[in-house]
N, C-alpha and C positions, 0 to 999 in steps of 0.2 A: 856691191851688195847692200841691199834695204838695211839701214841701221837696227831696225825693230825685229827685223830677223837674225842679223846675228848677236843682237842682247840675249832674245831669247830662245835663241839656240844655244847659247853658252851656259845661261844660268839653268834651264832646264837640263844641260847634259851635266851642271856640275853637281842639281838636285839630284838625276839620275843618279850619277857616280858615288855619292852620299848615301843616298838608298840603298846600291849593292852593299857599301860597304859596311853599313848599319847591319843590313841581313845576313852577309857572311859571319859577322861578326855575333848576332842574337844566335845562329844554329853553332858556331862553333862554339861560345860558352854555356850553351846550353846540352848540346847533345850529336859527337861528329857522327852518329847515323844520320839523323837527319840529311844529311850532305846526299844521301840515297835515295832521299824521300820524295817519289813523284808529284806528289799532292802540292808540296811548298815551291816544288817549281811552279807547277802553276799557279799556286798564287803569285810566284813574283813576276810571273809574266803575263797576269791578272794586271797587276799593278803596273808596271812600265807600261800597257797597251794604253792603260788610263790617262795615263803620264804624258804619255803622246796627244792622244787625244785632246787633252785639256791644252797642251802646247799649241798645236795648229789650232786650236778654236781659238783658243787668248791671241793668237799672231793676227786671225785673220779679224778679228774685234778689230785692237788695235789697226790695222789699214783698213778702214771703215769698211768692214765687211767685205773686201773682196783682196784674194786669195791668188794667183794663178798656179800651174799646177807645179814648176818648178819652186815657185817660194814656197808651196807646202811641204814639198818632199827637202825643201834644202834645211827647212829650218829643223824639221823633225830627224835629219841626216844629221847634223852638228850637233842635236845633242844626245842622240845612240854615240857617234864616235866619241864625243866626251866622256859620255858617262862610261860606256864599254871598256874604252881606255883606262879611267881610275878604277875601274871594277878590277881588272885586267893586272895592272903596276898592285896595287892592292892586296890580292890571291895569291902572285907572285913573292911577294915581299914575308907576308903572311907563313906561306908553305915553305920558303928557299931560307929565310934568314932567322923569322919569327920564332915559329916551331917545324922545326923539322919532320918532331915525330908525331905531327898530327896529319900529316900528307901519308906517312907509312901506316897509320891507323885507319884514315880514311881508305887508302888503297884494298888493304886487309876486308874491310866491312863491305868495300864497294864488289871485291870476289867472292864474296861469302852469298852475298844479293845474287849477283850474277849466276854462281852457281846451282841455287838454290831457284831460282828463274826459270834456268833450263832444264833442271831436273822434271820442274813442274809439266814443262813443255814436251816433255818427252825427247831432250836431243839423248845422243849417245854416249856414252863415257868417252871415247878417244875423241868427238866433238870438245867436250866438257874441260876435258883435260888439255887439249891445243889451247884454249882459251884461255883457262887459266895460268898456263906458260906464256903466251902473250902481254895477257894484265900483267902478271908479276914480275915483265920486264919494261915494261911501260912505266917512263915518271911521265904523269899528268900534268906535273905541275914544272916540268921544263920552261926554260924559256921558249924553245922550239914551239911545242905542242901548246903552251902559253899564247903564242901569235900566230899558230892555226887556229886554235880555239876562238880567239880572235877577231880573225876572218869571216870564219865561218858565222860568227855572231853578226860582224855587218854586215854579212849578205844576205842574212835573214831580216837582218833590218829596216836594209833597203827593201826586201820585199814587202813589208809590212811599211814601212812608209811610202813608196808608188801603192800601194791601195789605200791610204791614208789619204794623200794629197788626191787620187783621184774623187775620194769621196767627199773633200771639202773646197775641190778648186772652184774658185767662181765660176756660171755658166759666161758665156763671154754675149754679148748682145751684137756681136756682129755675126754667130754663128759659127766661128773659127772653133 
């Protein structure tokens, strides 16, 4: 593997990981609704798409401009897994050892949303109610559900980096 790509696949995934951990950290001293709050997702997914971007453009500078389509998506792959992971150990550490009962707070506020969700929507009380007997046997912040959550994040990542790499792979001059 290109030297230039796994520098900057590491420091970008450890900027990344820094980043979650900076923002878990601004909504938890600040206010655990937030934690519910659709809008700050997207901005932090505002932000890391940026993140990316600026990654695979600065890698393919660096190899004087030309790109191919697996070094785009590997380097932008090394630093989701990076950063995902310290996000990940972080959240964990955070909710399981830090404070307990900001995960039982957060759980509380994230039923209250939910409910109040589907009220809006017109589901039905014994919908309503299955639901919130699910939530409130659900810890979120398991280890288990901790490395589905995970997963599920690098596979959205990978998606989001194959269209990344496809839009900044070099064209190839042989036509391949």
């Amino acid at each position: 593997m290109n030297e230039i790509i796994k520098k900057n696949g590491v420091n970008f995934g450890i900027i990344l990981g820094l980043f979650s951990v900076l923002y878990t950290t601004a909504i938890y001293v600040t206010d655990l609704e937030l934690f519910t709050s659709w809008w700050l997702g997207l901005v932090s997914f505002a932000i890391s798409i940026t993140i990316g971007i600026v990654l695979v453009s600065k890698t393919k500078k660096q190899l004087s401009g030309i790109i191919s389509f697996k070094d785009a998506f590997t380097v932008y792959f090394i630093s989701a897994l990076i950063g995902s992971f310290i996000s990940t150990i972080y959240n964990y550490v955070l909710f399981n050892f830090i404070d307990t009962e900001a995960k039982e707070t957060i759980k509380e506020i994230t039923m209250k949303y939910t409910a109040e969700m589907m009220e809006k929507f017109g589901t039905p009380a014994a919908a309503i109610n299955e639901t919130m007997t699910k939530l409130a046997e659900t810890d979120n912040y398991s280890l288990g559900n901790m490395l589905f959550g995970l997963a599920v994040v690098l596979v959205i990542q990978a998606i989001f980096g194959l269209i990344l790499a496809a839009i900044f792979k070099s064209k190839s001059s042989q036509g391949l």
